[in-house]
C-alpha positions in Angstrom: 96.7 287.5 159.8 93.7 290.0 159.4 94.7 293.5 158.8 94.5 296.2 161.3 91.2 298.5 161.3 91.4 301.3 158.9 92.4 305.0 160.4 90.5 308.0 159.6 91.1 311.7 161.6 88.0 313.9 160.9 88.5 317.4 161.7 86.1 320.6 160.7 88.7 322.8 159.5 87.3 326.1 159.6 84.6 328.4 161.4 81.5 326.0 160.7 80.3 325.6 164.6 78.0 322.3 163.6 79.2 319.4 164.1 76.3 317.1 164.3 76.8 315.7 160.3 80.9 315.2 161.4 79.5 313.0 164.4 76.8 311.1 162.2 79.7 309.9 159.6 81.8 309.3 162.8 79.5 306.5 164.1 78.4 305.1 160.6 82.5 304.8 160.1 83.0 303.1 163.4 80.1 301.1 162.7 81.9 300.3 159.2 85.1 298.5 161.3 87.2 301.7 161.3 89.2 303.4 164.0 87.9 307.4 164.0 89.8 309.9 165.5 87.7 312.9 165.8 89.1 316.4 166.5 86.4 318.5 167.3 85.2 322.1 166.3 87.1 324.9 164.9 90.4 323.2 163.7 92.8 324.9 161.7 95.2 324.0 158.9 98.0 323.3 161.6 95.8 321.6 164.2 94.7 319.3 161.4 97.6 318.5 160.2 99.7 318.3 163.2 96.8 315.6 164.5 96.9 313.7 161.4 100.9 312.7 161.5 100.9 312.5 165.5 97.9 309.3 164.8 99.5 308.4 161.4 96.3 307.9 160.1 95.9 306.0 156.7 93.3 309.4 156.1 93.1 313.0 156.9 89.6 313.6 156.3 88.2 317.2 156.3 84.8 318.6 156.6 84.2 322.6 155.3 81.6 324.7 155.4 81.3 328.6 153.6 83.5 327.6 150.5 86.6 327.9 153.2 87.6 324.7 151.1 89.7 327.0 148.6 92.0 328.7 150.7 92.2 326.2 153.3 93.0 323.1 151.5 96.2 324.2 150.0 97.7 325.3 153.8 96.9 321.8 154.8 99.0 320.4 152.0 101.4 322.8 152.7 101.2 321.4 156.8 101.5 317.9 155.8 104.5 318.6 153.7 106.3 320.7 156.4 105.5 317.9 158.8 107.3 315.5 156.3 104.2 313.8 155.5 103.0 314.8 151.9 101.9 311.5 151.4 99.0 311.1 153.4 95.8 311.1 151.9 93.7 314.0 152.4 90.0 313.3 151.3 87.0 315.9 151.8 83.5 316.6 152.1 81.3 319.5 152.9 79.6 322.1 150.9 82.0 321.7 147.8 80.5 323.0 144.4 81.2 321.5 141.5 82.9 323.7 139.9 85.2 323.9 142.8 86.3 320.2 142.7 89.2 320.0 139.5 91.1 322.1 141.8 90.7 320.5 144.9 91.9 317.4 142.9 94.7 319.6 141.2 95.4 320.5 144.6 96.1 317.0 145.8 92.9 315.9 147.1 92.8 312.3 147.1 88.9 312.3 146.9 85.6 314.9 147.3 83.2 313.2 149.5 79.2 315.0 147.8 76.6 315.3 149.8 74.6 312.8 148.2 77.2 310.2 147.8 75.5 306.7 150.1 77.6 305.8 153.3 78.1 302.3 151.0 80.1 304.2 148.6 81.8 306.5 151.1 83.1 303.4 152.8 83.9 301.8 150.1 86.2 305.1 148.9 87.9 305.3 152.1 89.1 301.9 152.4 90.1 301.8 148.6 92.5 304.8 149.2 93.1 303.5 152.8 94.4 300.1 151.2 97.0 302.1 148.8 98.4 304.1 151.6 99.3 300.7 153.8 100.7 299.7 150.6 102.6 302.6 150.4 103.9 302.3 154.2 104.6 298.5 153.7 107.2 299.2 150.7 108.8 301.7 152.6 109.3 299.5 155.5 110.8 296.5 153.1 113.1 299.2 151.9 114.4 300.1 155.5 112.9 302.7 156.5 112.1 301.8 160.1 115.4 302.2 161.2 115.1 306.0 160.0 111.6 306.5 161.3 113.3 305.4 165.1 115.7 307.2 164.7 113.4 310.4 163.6 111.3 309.6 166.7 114.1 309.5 169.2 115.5 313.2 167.6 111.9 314.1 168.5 110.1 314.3 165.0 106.4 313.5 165.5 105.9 312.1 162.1 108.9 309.3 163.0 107.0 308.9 166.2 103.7 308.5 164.8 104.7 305.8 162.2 106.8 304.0 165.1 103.6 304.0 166.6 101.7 302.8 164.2 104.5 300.0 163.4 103.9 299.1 167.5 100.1 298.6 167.4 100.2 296.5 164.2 103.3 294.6 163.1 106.0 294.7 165.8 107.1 291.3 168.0 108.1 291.6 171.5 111.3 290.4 170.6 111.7 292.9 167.9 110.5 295.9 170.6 113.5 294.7 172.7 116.3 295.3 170.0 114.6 298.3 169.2 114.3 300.2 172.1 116.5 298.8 174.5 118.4 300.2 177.4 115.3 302.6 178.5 116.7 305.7 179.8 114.1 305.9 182.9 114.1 309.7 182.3 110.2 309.7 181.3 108.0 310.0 184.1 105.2 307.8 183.3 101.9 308.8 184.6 98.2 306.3 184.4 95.1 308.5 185.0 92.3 306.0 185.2 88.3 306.4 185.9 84.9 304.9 185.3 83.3 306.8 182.0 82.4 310.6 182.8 84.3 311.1 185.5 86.3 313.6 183.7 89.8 312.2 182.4 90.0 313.8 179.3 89.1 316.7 180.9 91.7 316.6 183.5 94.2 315.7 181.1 93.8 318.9 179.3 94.4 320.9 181.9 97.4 318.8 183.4 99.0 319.4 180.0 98.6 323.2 179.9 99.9 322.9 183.8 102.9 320.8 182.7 103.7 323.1 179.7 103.6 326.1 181.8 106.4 324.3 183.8 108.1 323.5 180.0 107.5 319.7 180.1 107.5 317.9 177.1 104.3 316.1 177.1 102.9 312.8 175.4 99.3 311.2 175.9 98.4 308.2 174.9 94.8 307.7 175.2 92.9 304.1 174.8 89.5 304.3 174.3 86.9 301.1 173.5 86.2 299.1 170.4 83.3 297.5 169.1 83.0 293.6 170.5 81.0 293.5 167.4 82.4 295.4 164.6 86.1 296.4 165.9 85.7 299.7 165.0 86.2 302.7 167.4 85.4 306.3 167.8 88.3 307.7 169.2 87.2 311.2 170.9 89.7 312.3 173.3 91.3 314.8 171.5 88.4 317.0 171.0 88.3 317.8 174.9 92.4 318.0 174.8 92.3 321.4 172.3 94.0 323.4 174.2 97.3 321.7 173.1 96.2 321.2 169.7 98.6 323.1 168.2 101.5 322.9 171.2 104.8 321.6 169.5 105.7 320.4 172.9 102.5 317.9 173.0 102.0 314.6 171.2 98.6 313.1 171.5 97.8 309.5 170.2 94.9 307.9 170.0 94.9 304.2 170.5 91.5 301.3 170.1 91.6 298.7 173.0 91.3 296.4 170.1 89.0 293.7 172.2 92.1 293.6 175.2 90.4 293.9 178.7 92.2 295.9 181.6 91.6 299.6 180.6 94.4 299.4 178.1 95.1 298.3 174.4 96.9 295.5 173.3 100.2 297.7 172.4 100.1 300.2 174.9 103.2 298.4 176.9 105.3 298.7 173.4 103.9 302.4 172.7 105.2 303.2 175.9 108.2 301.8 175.9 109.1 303.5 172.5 107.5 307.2 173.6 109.8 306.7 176.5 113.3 306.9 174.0 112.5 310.4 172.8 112.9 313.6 174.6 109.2 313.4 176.4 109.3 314.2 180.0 106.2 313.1 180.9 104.1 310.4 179.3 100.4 310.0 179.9 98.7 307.3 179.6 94.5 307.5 179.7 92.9 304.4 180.1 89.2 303.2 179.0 86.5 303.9 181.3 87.4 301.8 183.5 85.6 299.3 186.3 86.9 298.0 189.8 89.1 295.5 188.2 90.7 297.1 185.0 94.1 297.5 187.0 96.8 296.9 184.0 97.7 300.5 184.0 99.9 299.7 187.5 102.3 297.4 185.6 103.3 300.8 183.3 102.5 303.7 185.4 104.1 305.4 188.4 102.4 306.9 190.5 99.0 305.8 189.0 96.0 308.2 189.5 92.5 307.2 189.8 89.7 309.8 189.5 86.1 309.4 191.6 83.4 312.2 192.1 80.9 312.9 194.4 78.0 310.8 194.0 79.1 307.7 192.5 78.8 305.0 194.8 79.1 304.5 199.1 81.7 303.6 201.5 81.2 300.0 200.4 82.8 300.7 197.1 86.1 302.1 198.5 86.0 298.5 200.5 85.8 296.1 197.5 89.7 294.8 196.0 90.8 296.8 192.8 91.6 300.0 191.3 91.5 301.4 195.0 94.4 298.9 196.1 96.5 300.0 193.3 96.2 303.9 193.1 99.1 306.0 193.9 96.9 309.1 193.8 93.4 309.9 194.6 91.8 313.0 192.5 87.9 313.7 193.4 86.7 315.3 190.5 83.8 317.8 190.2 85.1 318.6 193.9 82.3 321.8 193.2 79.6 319.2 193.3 77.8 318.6 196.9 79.5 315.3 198.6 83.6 315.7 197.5 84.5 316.5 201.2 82.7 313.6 202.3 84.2 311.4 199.9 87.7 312.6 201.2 86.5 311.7 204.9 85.5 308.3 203.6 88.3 307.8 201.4 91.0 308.2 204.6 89.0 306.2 206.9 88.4 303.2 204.3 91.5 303.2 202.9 93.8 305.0 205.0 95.8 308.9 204.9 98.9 307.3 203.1 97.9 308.5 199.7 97.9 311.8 198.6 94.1 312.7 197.8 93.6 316.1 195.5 90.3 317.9 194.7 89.7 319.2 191.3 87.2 321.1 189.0 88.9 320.1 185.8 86.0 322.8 184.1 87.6 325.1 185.9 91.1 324.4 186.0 91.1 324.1 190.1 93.3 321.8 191.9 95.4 321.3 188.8 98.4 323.2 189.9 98.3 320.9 193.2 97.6 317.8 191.3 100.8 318.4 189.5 103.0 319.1 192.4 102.0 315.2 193.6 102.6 313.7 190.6 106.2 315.2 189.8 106.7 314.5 193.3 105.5 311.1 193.4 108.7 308.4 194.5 108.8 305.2 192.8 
């Protein structure tokens, strides 16, 4: 059985506003086979850690800039541990002089990525340390401790639920899912937000989890983004447009890699969502791939299911064709400020009919969101 792809969170922790090295390593990783998580700008110690145990990742990797490296690489540790996770690796890289790396190592560091070290050997050191910390995960498991991590997750723990998670996308069966997490409360409102690529899901998202919160919902995402038909790596971005929740204890955000599944959705999303949906979440959303006409598997999890267009991407004719227009619960025209969106509404009731709720939205600006919400906690089964 091959193993998984290896995980890696890169955040710049810190006040370094340039990102543009980050995103280079980003791309030569994916490009390597590995599943990249990337945060964005700005993150702190918290945000950084919090990210890390929500994706389980076999790496927290950490880019500084200004010699911020000394006081912020201990509060990390410090994150980790309070999260329950002082085991995960923590490697970094950045402007780190050498006379500052015995105490990064003292300091738990698991390795100091230099400037001029080749992207051979950088791979090579992440999937060395990578390697041990599956190791590490795969004793504990022989030694029981799945049972506790479910039980963790359903108490509401996000490092339980992360490891679940990762224990879901890799090594679980279907039958085993069943004796896990059986008798599903139904008290998780599951919610599919699906789109072609740049509409503006992530974007939305963002802003339906600040509306939610304000309402004090307990929110989850799962968000499936595309892998490599030729490598199987992924860059996994959908955080870094979600960071208003970043450091939200009533969020958990997880990244998930379609891992070569077609549909919109990843191979494990079914079991993810069926184990999110034993903890205290309220609402659960799930953010498919960029999707086409016919990536519909997001009806068989999601209720109501929302699909997002915008003004200017296609005529009447489209809204005629069979597929994700069938199957939507909910119609959101996004970038509703650009010329066209009340012509897309007109076209969208006489095509398809007045039935279905159809919401406007700037998700730049935040407008339409509160309205957007209403329908979806409204929606009946």
């Amino acid at each position: 059985m091959p193993q998984p792809p290896t995980r890696i969170l890169l955040a710049k922790v810190g006040l370094d506003g340039h990102d543009r090295g980050v995103k280079v390593l980003a791309r030569a990783l994916r490009d390597a086979g590995m599943e990249v998580i990337y945060t964005g700008l700005w993150q702190t110690p918290a945000t950084a850690a919090k990210a890390a145990v929500e994706e389980d990742v076999d790496i927290l990797g950490a880019s500084f800039h200004s010699a911020a490296h000394s006081t912020l690489v201990p509060v990390i540790m410090q994150e980790l541990a309070r999260h329950g996770r002082p085991d995960m690796p923590v490697v970094i890289g950045g402007i780190i002089p050498a006379p500052d790396v015995p105490s990064m190592k003292q300091a738990g560091v698991a390795a100091i990525l230099e400037t001029e070290a080749s992207m051979e050997t950088i791979v090579t050191t992440l999937k060395d340390i990578a390697a041990k910390s599956r190791a590490g995960r795969t004793k504990s498991m022989a030694n029981g401790e799945l049972d506790r991590w479910i039980a963790a997750a359903k108490k509401g723990e996000r490092a339980g639920l992360g490891r679940v998670l990762t224990w879901v996308e890799n090594d679980a069966a279907e039958s085993q899912l069943g004796q896990k997490f059986a008798n599903e409360s139904g008290k998780t409102i599951v919610v599919g937000i699906t789109g072609s690529p740049g509409v503006g899901k992530s974007t939305l998202i963002g802003r339906v989890i600040k509306e939610l919160r304000d309402r004090n919902k307990r929110i989850a995402v799962l968000a499936v983004d595309p892998a490599s038909p030729i490598t199987g790596g992924a860059l996994l971005g959908d955080r870094a447009r979600m960071t208003q929740s970043a450091a939200d204890d009533g969020v958990f955000l997880r990244s998930s890699a379609s891992r070569g599944q077609m549909g919109g959705l990843a191979p494990s999303t079914g079991g993810m969502i069926r184990a999110i949906s034993h903890t205290d979440v309220d609402v659960l959303i799930i953010e498919t791939v960029g999707a086409g006409q016919n990536d519909v598997s997001a009806r068989h999890f999601a209720s109501p299911l929302v699909l997002l267009l915008m003004p200017g991407a296609g005529d009447d004719l489209q809204l005629d064709k069979a597929g994700i227009t069938e199957v939507a619960d909910i119609f959101v025209i996004n970038k509703a400020d650009l010329p066209g969106a009340d012509r897309l509404e007109g076209q969208i009731k006489d095509t398809l009919g007045a039935k279905r709720p159809i919401v406007q939205t700037v998700a730049s600006h935040g407008d339409g969101v509160s309205k957007l919400v209403d329908v979806i906690l409204n929606h009946k089964k």
